[in-house]
C-alpha positions in Angstrom: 0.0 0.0 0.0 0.9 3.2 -0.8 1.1 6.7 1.5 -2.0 9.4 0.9 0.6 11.5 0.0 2.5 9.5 -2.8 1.8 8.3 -6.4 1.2 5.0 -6.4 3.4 3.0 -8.1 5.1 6.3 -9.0 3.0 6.7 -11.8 2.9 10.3 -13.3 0.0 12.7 -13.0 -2.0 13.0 -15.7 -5.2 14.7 -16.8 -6.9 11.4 -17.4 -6.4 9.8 -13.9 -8.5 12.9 -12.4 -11.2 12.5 -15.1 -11.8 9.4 -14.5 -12.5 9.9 -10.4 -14.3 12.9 -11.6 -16.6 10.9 -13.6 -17.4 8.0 -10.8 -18.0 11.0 -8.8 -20.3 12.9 -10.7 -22.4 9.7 -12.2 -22.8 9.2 -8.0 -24.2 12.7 -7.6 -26.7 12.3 -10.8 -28.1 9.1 -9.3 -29.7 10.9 -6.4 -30.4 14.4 -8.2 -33.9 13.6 -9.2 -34.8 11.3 -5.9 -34.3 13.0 -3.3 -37.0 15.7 -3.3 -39.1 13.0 -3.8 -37.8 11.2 -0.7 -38.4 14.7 1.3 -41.5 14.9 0.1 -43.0 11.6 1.2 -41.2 12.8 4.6 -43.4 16.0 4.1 -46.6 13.8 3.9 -46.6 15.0 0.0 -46.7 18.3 0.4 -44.7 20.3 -2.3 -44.7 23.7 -0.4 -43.2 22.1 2.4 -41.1 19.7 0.4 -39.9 22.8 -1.2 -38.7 24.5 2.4 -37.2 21.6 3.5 -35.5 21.9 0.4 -34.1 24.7 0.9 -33.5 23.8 4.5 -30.9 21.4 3.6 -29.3 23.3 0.9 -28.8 26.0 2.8 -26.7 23.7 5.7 -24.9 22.6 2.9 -23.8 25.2 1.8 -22.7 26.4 5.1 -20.8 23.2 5.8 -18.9 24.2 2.2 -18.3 27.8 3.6 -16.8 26.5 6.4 -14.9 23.6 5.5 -13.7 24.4 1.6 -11.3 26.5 2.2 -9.8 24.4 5.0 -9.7 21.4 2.7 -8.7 23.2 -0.5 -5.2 24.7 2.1 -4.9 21.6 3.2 -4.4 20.0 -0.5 -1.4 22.5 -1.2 -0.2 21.4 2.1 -0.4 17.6 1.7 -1.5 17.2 -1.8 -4.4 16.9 -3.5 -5.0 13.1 -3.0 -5.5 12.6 0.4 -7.9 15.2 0.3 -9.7 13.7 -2.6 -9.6 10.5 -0.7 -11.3 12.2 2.6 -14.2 13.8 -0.1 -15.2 10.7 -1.7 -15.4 8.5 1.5 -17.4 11.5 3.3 -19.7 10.8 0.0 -20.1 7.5 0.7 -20.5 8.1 4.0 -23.4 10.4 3.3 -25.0 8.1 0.6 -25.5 5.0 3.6 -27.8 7.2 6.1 -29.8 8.3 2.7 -30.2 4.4 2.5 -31.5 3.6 6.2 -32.8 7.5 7.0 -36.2 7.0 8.4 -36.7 10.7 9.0 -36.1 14.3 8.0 -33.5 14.7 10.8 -31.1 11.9 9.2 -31.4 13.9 6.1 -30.5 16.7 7.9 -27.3 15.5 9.6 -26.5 13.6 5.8 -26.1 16.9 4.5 -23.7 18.4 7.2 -21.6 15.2 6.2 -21.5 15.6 2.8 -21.3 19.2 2.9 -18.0 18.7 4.9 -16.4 16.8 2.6 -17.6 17.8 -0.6 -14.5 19.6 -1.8 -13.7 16.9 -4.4 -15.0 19.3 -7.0 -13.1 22.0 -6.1 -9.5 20.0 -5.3 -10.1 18.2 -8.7 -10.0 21.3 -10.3 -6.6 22.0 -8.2 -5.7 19.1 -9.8 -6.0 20.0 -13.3 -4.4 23.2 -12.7 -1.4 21.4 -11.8 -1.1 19.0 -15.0 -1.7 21.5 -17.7 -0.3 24.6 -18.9 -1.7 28.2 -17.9 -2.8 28.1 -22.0 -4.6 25.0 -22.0 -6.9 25.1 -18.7 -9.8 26.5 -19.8 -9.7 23.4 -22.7 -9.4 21.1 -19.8 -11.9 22.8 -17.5 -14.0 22.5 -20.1 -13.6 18.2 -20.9 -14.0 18.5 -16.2 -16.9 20.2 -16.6 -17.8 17.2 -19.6 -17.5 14.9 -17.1 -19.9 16.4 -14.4 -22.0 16.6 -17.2 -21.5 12.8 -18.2 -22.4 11.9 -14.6 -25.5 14.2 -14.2 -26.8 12.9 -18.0 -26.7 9.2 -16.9 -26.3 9.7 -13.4 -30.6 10.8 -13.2 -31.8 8.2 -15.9 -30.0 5.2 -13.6 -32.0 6.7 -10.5 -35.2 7.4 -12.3 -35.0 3.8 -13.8 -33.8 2.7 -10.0 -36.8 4.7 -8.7 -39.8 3.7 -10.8 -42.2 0.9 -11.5 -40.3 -1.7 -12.3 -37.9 -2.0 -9.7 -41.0 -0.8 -7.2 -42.3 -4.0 -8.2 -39.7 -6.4 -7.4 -38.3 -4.4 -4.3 -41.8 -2.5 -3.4 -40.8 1.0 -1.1 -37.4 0.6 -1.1 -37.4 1.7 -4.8 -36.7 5.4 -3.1 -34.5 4.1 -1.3 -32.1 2.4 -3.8 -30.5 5.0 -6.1 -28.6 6.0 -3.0 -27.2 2.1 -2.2 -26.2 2.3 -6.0 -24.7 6.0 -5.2 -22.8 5.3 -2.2 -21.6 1.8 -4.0 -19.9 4.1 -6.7 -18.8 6.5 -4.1 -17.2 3.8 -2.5 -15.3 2.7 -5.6 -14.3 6.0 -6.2 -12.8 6.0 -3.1 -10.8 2.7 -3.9 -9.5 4.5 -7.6 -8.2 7.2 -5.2 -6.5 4.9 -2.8 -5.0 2.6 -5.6 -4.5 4.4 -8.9 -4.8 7.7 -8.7 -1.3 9.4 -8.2 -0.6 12.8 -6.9 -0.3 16.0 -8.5 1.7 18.4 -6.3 5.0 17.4 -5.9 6.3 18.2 -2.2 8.8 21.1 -3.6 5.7 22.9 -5.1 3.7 22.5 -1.8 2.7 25.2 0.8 5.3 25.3 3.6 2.8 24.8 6.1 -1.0 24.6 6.9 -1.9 28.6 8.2 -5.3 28.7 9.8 -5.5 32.2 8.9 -5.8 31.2 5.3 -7.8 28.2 5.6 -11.1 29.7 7.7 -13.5 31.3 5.3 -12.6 35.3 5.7 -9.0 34.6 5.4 -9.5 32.7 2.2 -12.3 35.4 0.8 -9.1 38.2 1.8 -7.0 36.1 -0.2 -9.5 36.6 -3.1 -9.4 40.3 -2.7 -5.6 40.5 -2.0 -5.2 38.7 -5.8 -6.5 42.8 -7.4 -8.4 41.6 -10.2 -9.7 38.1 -8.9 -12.5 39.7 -6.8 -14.3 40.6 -9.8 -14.1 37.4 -11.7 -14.9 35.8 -8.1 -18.3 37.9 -8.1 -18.7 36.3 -11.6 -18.8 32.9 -9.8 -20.8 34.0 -7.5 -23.7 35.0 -9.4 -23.5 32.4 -11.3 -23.6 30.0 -8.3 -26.4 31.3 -6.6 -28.1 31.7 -10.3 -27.4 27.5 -10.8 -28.9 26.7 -7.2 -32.4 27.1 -8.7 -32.3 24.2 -10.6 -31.4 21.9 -7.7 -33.6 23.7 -5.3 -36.8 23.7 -7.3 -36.4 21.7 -10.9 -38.0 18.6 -9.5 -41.2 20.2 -7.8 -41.2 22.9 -9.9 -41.9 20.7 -13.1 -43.7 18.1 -11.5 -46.2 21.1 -10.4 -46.6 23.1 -13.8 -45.9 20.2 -15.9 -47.3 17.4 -14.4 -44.2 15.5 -14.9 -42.8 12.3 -13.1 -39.7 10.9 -12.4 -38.8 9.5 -15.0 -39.9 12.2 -17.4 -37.9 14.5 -14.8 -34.6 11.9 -15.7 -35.2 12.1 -19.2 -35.3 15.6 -19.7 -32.1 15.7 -17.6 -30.7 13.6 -19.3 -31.3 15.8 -23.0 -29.5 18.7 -21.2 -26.8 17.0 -19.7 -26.2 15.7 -22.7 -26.2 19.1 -24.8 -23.6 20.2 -21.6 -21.5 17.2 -22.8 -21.5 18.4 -26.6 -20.7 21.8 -25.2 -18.1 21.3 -23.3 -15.9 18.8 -25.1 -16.6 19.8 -28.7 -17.3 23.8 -28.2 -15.2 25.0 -25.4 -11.6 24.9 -27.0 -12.7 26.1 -30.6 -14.8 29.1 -28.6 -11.6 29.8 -26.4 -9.0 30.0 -29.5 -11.5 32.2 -31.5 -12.6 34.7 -28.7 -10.4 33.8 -25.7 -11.4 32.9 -22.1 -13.0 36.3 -21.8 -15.1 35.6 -24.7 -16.0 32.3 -23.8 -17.6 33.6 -20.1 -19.6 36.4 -21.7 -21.1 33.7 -24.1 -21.6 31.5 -20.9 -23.3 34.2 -18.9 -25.5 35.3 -21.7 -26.7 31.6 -22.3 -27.7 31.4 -18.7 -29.3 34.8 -18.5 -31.5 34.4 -21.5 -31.6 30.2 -21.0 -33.4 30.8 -17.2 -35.4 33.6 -18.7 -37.0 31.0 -21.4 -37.3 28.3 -18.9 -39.0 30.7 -16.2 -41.6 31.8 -18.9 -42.5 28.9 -20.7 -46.2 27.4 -20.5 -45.9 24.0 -21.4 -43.3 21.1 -20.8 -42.7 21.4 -24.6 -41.7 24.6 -24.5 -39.3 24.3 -21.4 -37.3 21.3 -23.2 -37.0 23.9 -26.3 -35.1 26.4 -24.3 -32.3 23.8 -23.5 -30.1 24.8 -26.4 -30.0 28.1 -25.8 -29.2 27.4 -21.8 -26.8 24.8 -22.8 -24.1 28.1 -23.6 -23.7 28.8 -20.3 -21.6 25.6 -20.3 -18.7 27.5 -21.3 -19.0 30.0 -18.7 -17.1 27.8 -15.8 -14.2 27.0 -18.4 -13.6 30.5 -18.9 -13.7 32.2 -15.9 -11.7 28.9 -14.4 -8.9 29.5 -17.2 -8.9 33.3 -16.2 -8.4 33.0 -12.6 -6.3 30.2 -12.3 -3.5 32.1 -14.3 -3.4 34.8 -11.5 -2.0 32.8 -9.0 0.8 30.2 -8.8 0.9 26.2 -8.4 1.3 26.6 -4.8 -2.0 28.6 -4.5 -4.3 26.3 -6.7 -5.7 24.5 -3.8 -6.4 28.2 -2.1 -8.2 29.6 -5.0 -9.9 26.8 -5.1 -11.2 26.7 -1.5 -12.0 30.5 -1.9 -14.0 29.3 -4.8 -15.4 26.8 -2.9 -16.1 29.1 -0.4 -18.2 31.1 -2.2 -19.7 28.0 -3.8 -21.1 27.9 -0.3 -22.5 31.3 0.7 -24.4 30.8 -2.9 -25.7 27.8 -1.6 -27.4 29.6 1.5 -28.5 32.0 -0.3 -29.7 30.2 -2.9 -32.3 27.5 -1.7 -33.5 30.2 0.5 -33.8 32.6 -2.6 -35.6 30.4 -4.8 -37.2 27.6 -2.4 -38.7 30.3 -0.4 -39.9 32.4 -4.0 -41.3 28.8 -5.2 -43.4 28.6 -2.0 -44.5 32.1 -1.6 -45.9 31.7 -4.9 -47.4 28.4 -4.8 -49.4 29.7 -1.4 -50.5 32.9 -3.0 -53.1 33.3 -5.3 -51.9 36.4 -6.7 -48.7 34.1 -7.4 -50.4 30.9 -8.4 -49.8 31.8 -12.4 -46.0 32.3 -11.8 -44.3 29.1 -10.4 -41.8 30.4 -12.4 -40.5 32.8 -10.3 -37.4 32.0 -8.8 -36.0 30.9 -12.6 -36.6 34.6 -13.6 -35.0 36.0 -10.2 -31.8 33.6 -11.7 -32.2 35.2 -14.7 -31.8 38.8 -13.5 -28.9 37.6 -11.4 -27.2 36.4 -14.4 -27.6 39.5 -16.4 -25.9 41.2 -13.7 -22.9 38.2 -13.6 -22.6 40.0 -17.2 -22.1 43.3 -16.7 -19.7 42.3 -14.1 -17.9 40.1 -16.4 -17.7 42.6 -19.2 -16.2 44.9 -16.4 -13.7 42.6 -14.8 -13.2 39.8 -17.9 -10.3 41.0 -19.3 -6.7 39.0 -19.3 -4.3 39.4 -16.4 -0.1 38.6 -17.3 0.1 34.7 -16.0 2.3 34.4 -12.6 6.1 32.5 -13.5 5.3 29.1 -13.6 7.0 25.8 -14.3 5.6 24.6 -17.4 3.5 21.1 -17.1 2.8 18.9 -19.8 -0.4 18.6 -21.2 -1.3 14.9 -20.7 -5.1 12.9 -21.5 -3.1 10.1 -20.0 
């Protein structure tokens, strides 16, 4: 066996060894996406208003649990590397997936979410990760084929639990059906965890690492000062930020929200999900580095936050289920809004401040995701219980949408290149 801190084997860091965990991960994540609300809502005793604030209840400790531990884990990965900390994230995941399995209330959902929100960094240190394999010039590319892979997982990922979820296997394993997308999620957690421990090797090499682990810059102000100490990353970090808080509303209120003005079930639900993960797919593989070399990172997060602006606009307004699913191409641009603004920051700071940026990020991931399920669960309830309301369900979709407007002002403001910090130069690798 090999130490956390080691590549196994001594095999060489490569692009392809952190897409592969990324895309066990991400499939593990899209297995519970369209379940779970239903799960709170049979807690709820079917009520979608207060399915909806529970909701937003445990987004909101989620995202306070990211706040307060993302910036610890992303310092901690440029002290000791990124894959030990990768290692700690997917076994939390797994972790979290078992009580999902045997939670027989809305409490044990409750305490799931502080454990995976506690652990959840892999995102973030993956992205370390890739900033340490690849050259300042090729990130945003790579970002992009990352951000495939989340989208790989979250196209299949929901079709697997809607299949897991429905009739069939209700008929052969009766109310457990709920209950078994997160056994198969936790079971691919769990193997994620193995690829960690056995193949994948480690990125930072101990020369490049930070000298020591500074609680100043690992609890959540120090690492939002070390955003404003980097000049031009605090505008490019407000980017994010929007566009964070703008993304929460599909998590918070996609599931409820269609099932209410649509009518539609879970499977329907996984379906559609899995037409618009798979248009993030085509996106982010096959447009992101043609769009980069044409109009450059800045260009390619302008694009990104028009896409969502006008994509949640369409998707807030539209009458029937038809309509909604039409919108999808025009949403799917703000696929290359992450690659860009990824590419843009991560040039501003050097390989032994990847994993800092990236908690920062993270960190901001997680005030967005208190803000957010409170934002939009809250506006989907308020309008569901007033009758003045009743005719827009669609309401916290157009709140994103304003909200993503403004990430493009701000972006047009604060978009521009920065001179990349002296760094060694990595080779590219898809090994």
């Amino acid at each position: 066996m090999t130490t956390t801190g080691s590549a196994p084997t001594g095999r060489k860091a490569a692009f392809g060894f952190i897409f592969a965990s990324a895309l066990l991960n991400a499939v593990s994540f899209g297995v519970t996406i369209p379940v779970l609300p239903a799960l709170v809502k049979e807690f709820a005793g079917g009520d979608t208003a207060s399915a909806a604030e529970w909701t937003m209840v445990f987004g909101a400790v989620w995202g306070l649990m990211q706040f307060i531990f993302g910036p610890i884990l992303g310092v901690l990965s440029d002290r000791i590397g990124r894959r030990p900390v990768l290692l700690i994230s997917f076994l939390g995941l797994a972790f979290d997936f078992l009580f999902l399995v045997f939670a027989p209330s809305l409490m044990w959902l409750f305490v799931a979410r502080i454990v995976n929100g506690m652990t959840a960094a892999s995102f973030s240190t993956a992205n370390a990760y890739v900033a340490d394999v690849t050259p300042p010039d090729q990130r945003a590319r790579y970002f992009g084929f990352m951000g495939a892979s989340f989208g790989f997982g979250f196209l299949i990922g929901p079709v697997i639990g809607g299949l897991l979820a429905g009739p069939f296997m209700e008929s052969l394993v009766g109310d457990f059906a709920i209950r078994l997308p997160f056994a198969v999620a936790g079971t691919l957690a769990f193997l994620n965890f193995l690829y960690g421990l056995f193949v994948l090797p480690e990125s930072l090499p101990p020369e490049k690492r930070s000298p020591r682990f500074d609680w100043r810059r690992a609890n959540p102000v120090g690492s939002l000062r070390f955003l404003q100490e980097q000049g031009r990353l605090v505008g490019l970090a407000s980017v994010g930020f929007l566009f964070q808080i703008a993304h929460n509303v599909l998590p918070a209120v996609f599931v409820l929200y269609t099932g209410h003005r649509y009518g539609w079930d879970i499977q329907t639900i996984s379906l559609t999900m899995f037409l618009t993960g798979g248009l993030g797919i085509v996106m982010q593989t096959l447009v992101v580095g043609p769009v980069v070399r044409r109009v450059g990172e800045r260009g390619a997060l302008l694009i990104g936050c028009a896409g969502a602006a006008l994509g949640f606009l369409a998707y807030g307004l539209a009458p029937t289920g038809l309509l909604y699913i039409a919108a999808a191409p025009l949403f799917a641009l703000s696929n290359l809004l992450s690659p860009g603004l990824q590419g843009l920051m991560s040039r501003r700071v050097g390989p032994e401040a990847q994993g800092r940026l990236q908690g920062a990020n993270q960190s901001l991931t997680g005030i967005a995701t208190i803000i957010g399920p409170f934002l939009f669960g809250g506006s989907f309830a308020f309008a569901l219980r007033h009758e003045a309301l009743a005719a827009w369900p669609g309401l916290p979709i157009l709140i994103a949408s304003a909200l993503m407007f403004g990430a493009f002002a701000v972006a047009w403001r604060f978009g521009r290149p920065a001179p990349t910090p002296p760094v060694a130069t990595a080779e590219p690798s898809t090994g």
